[in-house]
C-alpha positions in Angstrom: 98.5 39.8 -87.2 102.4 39.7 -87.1 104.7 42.3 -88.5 107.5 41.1 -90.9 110.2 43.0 -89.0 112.0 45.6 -91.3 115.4 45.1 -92.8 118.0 46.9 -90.9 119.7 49.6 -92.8 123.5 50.9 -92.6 122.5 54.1 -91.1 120.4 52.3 -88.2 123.9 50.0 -87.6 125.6 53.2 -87.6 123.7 55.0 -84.7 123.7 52.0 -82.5 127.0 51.1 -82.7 127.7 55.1 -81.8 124.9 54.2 -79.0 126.9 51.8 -77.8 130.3 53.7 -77.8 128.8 56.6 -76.0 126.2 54.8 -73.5 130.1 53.0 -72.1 131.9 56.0 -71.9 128.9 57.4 -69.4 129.2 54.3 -67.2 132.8 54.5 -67.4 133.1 58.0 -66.4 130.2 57.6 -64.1 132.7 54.6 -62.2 136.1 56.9 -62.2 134.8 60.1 -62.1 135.3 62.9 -64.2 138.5 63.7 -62.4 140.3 60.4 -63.0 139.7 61.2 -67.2 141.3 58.7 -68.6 141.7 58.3 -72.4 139.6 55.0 -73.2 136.6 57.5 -72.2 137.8 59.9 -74.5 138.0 57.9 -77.7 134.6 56.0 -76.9 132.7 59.8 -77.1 134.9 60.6 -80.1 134.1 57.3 -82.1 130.4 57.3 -81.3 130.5 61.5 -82.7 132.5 59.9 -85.9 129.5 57.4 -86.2 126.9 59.6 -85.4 128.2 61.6 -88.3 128.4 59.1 -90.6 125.0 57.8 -90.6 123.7 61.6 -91.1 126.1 61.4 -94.1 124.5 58.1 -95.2 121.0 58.8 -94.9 121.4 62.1 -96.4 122.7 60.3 -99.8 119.7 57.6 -99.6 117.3 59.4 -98.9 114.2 58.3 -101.7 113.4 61.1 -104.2 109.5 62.0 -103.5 107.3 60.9 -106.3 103.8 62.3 -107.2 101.3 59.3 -105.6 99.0 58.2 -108.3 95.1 59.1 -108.2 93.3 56.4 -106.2 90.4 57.1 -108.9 90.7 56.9 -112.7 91.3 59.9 -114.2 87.8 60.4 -116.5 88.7 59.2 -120.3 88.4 62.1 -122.9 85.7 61.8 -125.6 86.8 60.3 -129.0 87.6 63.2 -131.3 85.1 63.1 -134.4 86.9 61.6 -137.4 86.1 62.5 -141.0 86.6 60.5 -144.1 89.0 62.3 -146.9 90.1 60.9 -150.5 92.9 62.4 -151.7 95.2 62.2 -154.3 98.4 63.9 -155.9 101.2 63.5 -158.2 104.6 63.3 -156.5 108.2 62.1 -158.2 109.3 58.4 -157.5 112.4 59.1 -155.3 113.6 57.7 -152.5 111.6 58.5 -149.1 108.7 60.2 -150.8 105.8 58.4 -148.9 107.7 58.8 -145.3 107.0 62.6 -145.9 103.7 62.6 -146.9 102.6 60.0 -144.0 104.8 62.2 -142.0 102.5 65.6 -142.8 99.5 63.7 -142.7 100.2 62.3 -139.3 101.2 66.1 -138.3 97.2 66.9 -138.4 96.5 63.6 -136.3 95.5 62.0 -140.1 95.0 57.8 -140.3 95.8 56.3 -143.6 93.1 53.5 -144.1 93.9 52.5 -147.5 97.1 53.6 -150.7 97.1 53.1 -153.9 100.1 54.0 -155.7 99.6 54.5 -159.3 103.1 54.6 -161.7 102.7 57.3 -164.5 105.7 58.7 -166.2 108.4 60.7 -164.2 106.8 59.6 -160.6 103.7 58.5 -159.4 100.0 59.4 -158.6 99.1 58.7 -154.6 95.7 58.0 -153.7 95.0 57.7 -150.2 91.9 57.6 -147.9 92.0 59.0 -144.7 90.1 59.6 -141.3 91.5 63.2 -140.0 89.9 65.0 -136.8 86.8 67.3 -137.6 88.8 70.4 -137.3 91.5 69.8 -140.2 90.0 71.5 -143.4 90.2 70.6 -147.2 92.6 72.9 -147.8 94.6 72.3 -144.6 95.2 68.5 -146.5 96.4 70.1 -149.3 98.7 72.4 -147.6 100.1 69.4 -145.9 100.8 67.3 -148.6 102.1 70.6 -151.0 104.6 70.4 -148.1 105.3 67.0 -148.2 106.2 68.0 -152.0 102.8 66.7 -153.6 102.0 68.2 -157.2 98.1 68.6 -158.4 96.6 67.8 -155.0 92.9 66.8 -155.1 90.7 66.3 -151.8 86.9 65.5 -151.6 85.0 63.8 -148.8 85.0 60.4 -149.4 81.9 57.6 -148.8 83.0 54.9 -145.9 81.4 51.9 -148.9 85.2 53.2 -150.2 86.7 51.9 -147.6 87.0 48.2 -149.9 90.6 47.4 -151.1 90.3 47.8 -154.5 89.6 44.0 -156.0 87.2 43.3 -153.5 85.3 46.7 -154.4 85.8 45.7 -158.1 84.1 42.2 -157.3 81.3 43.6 -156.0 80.9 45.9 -159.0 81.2 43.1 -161.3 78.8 40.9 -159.3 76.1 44.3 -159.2 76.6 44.5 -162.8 76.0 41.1 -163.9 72.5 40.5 -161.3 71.3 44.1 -162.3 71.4 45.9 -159.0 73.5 48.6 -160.8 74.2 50.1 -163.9 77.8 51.3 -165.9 77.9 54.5 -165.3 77.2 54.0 -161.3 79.8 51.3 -161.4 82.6 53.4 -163.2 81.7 56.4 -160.5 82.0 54.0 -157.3 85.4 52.0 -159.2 87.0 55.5 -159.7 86.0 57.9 -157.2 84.7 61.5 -157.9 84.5 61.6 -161.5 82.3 63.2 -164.4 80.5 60.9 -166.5 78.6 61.4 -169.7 77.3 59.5 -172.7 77.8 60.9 -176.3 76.4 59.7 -179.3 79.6 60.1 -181.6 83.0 62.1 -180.7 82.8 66.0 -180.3 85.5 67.7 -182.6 87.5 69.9 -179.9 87.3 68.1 -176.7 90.0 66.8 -174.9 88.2 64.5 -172.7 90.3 62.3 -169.9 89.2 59.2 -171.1 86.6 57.4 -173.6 85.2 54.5 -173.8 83.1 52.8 -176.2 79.2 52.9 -174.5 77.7 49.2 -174.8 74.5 50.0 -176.8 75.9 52.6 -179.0 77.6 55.8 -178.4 80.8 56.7 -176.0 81.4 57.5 -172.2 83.4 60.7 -171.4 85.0 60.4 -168.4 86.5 63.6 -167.0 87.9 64.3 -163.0 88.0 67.9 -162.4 91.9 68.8 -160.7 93.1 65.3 -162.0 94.0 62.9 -164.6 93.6 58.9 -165.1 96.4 56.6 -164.9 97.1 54.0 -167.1 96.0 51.3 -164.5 92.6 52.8 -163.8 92.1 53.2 -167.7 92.4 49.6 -167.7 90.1 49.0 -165.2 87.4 51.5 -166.5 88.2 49.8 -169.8 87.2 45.9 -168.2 84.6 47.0 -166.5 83.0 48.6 -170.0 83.8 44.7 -171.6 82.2 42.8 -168.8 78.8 45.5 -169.3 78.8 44.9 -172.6 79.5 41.2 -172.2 76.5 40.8 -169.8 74.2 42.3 -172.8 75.3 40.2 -175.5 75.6 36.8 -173.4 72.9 36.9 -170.9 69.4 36.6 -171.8 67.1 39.6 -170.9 64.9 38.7 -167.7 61.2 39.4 -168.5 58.4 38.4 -166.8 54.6 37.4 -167.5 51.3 39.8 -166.7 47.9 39.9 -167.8 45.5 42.7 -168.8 42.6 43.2 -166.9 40.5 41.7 -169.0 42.0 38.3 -169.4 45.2 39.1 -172.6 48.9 38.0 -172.1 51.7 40.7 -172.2 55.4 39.7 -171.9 57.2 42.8 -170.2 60.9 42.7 -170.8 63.7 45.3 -171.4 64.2 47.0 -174.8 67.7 48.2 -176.3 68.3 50.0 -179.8 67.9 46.5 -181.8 63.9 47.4 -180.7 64.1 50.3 -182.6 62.2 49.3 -185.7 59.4 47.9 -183.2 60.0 51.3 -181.1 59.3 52.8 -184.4 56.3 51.4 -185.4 54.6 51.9 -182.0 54.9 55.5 -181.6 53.2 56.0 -185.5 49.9 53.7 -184.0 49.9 55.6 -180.9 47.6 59.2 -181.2 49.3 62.5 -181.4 47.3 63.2 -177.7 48.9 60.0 -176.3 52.6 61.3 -177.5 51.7 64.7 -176.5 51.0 63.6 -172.5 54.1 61.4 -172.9 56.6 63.9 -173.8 54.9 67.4 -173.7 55.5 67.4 -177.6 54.3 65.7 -180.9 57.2 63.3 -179.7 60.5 62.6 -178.6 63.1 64.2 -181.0 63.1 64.3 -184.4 64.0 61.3 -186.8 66.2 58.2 -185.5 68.3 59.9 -183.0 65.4 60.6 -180.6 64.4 56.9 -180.1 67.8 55.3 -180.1 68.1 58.3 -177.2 65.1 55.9 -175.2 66.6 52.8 -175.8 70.7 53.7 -175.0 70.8 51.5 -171.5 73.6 53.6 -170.2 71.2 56.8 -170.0 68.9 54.5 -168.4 66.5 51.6 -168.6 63.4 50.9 -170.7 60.7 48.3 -171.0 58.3 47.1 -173.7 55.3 45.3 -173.3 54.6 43.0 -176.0 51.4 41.3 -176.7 50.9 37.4 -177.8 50.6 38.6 -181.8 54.7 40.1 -181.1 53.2 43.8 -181.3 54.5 46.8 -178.7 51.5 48.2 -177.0 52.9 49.8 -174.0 56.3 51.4 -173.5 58.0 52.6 -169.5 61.7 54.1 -169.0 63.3 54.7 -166.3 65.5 57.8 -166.1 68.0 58.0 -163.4 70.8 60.9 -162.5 72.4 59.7 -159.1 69.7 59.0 -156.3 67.0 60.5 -157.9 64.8 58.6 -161.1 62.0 59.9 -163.0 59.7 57.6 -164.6 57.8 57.8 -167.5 54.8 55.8 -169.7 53.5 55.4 -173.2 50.4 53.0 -174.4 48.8 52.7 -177.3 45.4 53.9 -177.4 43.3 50.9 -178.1 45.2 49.3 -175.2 44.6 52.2 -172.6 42.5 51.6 -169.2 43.7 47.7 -169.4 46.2 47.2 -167.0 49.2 47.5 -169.1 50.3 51.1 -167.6 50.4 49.5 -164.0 52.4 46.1 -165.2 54.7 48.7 -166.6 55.1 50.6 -163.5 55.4 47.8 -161.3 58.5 46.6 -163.0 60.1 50.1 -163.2 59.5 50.8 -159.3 60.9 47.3 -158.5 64.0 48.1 -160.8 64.3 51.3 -158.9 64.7 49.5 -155.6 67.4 47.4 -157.2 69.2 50.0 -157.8 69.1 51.5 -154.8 67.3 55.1 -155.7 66.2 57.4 -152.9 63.4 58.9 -155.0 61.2 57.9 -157.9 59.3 61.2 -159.4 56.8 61.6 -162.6 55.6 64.0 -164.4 52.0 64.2 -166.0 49.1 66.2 -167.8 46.3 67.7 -165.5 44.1 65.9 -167.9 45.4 62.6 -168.0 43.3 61.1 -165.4 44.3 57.2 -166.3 48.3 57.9 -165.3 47.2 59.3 -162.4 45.6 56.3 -161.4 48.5 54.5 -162.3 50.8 56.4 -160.6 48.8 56.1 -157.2 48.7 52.4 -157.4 52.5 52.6 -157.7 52.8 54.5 -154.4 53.4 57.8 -156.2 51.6 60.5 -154.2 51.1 64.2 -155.9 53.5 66.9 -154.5 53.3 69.6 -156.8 52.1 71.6 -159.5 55.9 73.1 -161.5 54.2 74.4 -164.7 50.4 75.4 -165.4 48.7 72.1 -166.4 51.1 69.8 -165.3 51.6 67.5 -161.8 54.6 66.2 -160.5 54.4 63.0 -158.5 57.1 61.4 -156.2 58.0 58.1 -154.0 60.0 58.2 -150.9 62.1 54.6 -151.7 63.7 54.2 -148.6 60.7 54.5 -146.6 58.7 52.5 -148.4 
């Protein structure tokens, strides 16, 4: 293989051409002698010392600064640092460069805005941001941060990544949950808004200044309350839409019930109940025995007067079914009670329609209901005694886990492993 010869340099030109000056006066002087000096001999050694000279000079001056020769194998990549999801929110004033400074503290701890909202309120603005930070950057590191950044009521709670959804596409989805039953109001309100309280009243508590209320569809009100924080007009808005299109899906769409029959050969129609069942509520807790009420609710009934049934059939506190037979008449009654993840189930039939089959079409609606909404564990609570539930219960893929109070069994179903 050929070499591409190099490209000659000044400083090489240099020290030839000096060479050259002194390899002529050697032959000259060799020719004359030393003793004939004359002065050509002279200013050849002279100008090849000049030119030797200068191309030290010259390569001195271009000489290449060393450099530090890159690895010939990758260096080994550094693990990811773990990220943790943050929502946070704080009041700040609406001047000029305000959100440079807090993304500027945020990035500080290595922070990664995924989503802002920016709500206007009087004199400024409320923030609310979600964030991935590194593991190591506290709660009340965030706050510091953002206090710094000159933030005003700073609130910070982990946040759930299903939060991650702009806002009208998580609002969407709520709606669309809503109207196909896989969720209920007060679940949707909590997942719209973030951390926040939420309880049903039956009529307005004289003393309470509650964040915000909202009429409950069915009867009473929703208190919502978030500890550290208030609600901007633009989320009362959307609380206040969301409440409308509830309440619209009860008056405009049809109750879904379903068919099943009794073991021995009678129709039942199984379908939900609200408070305009309450006269038919009524009516089938008087023809039930004081035993059968007892198992149900560990008393004579459920609380005194009106107020205790209307309590049963309020859909925001949870959901409840009737079973109706061909003549129109309530003979069985289920509810399903929910508080987050977690549901308790519960049943009431009429005595001359015990041991027939309408317990178990009762339960079966109420578990599948509590797979629709997505509940980690459905629990019950029964009478030592009450042999029939239990048999119920077991068909339903209860299993008995403990015993909390003398004479009484709790059941529970694992839902997600189901």
């Amino acid at each position: 293989m050929s070499r591409t010869p190099s490209r000659p340099t000044w400083t090489r030109e240099l020290v030839e051409l000096a060479a050259l000056c002194l390899a002529a006066a050697a032959v000259h002087l060799a020719a004359t002698g030393t003793h004939a000096l004359t002065p050509l001999p002279v200013t050849l050694i002279t100008l090849g010392t000049v030119l030797l000279a200068a191309a030290a000079i010259h390569k001195s001056r271009t000489r290449p600064t060393p450099t530090e020769t890159p690895p010939t194998t990758p260096a080994t990549p550094t693990p990811a640092t773990r990220q943790t999801l943050w929502r946070l929110r704080a009041s700040v004033t609406d001047t000029p460069g305000r959100l440079a400074r807090l993304a500027g503290g945020l990035a500080a701890l290595g922070g990664d805005i995924r989503t802002m909202q920016v709500h206007p309120v009087p004199g400024g603005a409320v923030d609310e941001v979600l964030l991935h930070v590194p593991e190591r950057v506290s709660r009340w590191g965030l706050i510091e941060a953002v206090e710094s950044a000159g933030g005003r009521d700073v609130v910070v709670a982990l946040a759930d990544v299903r939060e991650l959804d702009d806002v009208p596409t998580r609002t969407a989805n709520l709606a669309t949950d809503l109207v196909k039953g896989r969720t209920d109001l007060v679940r949707a309100l909590r997942a719209l808004l973030g951390r926040v309280e939420v309880r049903w009243q039956e009529q307005e508590e004289p003393g309470t200044d509650a964040g915000m209320r909202l009429p409950a569809p069915g009867g009473g009100e929703l208190v919502l309350e978030r500890p550290g924080g208030s609600f901007t007009p633009a989320e009362f808005a959307r609380a206040a839409a969301l409440v409308d299109l509830a309440e619209a899906c009860r008056s405009r769409l049809r109750p879904t019930s379903r068919t099943a029959r009794t073991t021995d050969g009678e129709d039942l129609t199984i379908r939900a109940a609200d408070r305009g069942d309450l006269g038919l509520v009524a009516e089938f807790h008087e023809r039930c025995s004081a035993a059968a009420r007892y198992r149900r609710y560990s008393s004579p009934g459920p609380a005194p007067g009106e107020r205790g049934l209307q309590r049963l059939l309020t859909p925001t506190l949870g959901r409840s079914l009737l079973a109706v037979s061909a003549a129109g008449e309530v003979v069985g009654m289920g509810n399903l009670m929910y508080d987050g993840d977690t549901g308790e189930l519960a049943l009431l039939v009429r005595d001359d329609w015990q041991r027939r089959g309408v317990g178990t079409a009762l339960a079966d609606e109420l578990v599948e209901q509590a797979c629709e909404l997505d509940l980690r564990t459905l629990t019950a609570h029964t009478h030592v005694d009450n042999t029939a539930i239990a048999r119920t219960l077991r068909a339903a893929g209860l299993k008995l886990v403990g015993v909390p109070e003398p004479g009484e069994w709790r059941w529970a179903r694992d839902m997600q492993h189901a």
